[in-house]
VMD Tcl script that draws the C-alpha trace (Angstrom):
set ca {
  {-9.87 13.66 -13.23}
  {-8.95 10.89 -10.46}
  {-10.36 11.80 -6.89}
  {-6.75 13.09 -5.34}
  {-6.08 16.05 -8.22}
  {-9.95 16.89 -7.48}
  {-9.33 17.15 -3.75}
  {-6.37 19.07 -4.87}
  {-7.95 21.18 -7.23}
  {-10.88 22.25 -4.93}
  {-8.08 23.85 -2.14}
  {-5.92 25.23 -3.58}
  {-6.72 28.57 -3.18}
  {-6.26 27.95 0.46}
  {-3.26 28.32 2.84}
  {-2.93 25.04 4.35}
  {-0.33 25.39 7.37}
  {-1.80 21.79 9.28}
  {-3.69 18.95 8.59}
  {-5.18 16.30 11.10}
  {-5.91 13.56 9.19}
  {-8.26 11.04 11.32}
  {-11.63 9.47 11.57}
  {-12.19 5.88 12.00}
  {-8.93 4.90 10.54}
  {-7.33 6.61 7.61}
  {-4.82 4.67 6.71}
  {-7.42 2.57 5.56}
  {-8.46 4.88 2.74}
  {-6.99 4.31 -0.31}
  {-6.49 7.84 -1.13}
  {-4.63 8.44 2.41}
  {-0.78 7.56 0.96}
  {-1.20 10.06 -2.39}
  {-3.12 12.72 -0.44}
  {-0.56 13.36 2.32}
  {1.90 13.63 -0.17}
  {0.67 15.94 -2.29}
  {-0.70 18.31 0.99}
  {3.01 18.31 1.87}
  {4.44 18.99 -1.59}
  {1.44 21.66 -2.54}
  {1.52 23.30 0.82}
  {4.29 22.08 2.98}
  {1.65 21.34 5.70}
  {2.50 19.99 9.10}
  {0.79 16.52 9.05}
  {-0.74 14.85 12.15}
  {-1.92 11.66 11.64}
  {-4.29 10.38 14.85}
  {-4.15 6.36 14.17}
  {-5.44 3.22 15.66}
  {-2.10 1.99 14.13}
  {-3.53 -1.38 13.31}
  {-2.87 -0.40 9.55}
  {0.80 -0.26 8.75}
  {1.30 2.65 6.79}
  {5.27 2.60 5.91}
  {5.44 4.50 2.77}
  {3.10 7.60 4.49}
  {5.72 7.89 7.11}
  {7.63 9.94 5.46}
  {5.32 12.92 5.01}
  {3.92 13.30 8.20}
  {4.89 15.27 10.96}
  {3.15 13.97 14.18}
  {1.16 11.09 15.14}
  {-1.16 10.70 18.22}
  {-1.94 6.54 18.50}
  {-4.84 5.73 20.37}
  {-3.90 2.33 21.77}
  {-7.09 0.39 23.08}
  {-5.97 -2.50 24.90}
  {-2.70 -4.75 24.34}
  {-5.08 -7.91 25.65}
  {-6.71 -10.20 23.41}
  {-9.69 -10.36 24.63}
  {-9.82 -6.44 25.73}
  {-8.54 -5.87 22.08}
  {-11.64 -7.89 20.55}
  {-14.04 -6.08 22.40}
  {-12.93 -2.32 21.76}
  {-11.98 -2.99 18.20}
  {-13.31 -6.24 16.52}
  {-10.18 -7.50 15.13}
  {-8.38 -10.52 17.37}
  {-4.46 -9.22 17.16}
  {-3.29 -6.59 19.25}
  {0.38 -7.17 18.85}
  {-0.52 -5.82 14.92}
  {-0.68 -2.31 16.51}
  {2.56 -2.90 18.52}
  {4.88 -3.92 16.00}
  {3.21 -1.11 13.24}
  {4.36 1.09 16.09}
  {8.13 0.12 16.17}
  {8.07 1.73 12.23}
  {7.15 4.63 13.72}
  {9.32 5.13 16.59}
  {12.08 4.47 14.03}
  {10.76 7.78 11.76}
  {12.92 10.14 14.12}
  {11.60 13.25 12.35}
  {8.00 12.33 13.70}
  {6.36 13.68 16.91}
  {4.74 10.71 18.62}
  {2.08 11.22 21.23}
}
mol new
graphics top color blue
foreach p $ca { graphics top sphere $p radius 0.5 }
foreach p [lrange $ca 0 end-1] q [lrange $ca 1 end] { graphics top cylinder $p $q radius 0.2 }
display resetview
């Protein structure tokens, strides 16, 4: 059994209403795309998604329903310091594909 049906398996019993998905950054995980799917198919959950939004995520879009972005500095060297990685404008333009996504609550 692959890791998403036994995350699957294990809940559901429950009644999922909402899911926060977040910690360090989870469109990182590789599991993220297949796992907010299925919450929203198995449970119709309301999907909040609390980013960095230096990972582009386009095909996730359309299962979720909210997404807080944590922007940490639109300066290089500001950017570098707070995060590690050298390319703010990364997290500016993966925010344009979510502005587009009219069904999603940004905050």
């Amino acid at each position: 059994m692959n890791e998403e049906a036994e995350v699957m398996e294990k809940i559901s019993d429950l009644d999922i209403k909402k899911v926060t998905w977040l910690g360090k950054e989870p469109t990182c995980d590789p599991l993220f795309h297949n796992l907010i799917k299925s919450f929203k198919k198995q449970f119709n959950s309301y999907n909040i998604l609390i980013t960095n939004s230096y990972e582009d995520c386009p095909d996730s879009l359309d299962w979720l329903d909210e997404v807080c972005v944590s922007i940490k500095a639109v300066t290089p060297v500001i950017f570098k310091s707070f995060t590690g990685k050298d390319n703010p404008d990364i997290v500016l333009n993966n925010l344009s594909g979510i502005f587009k996504k009219e069904h999603i609550k940004l905050n």
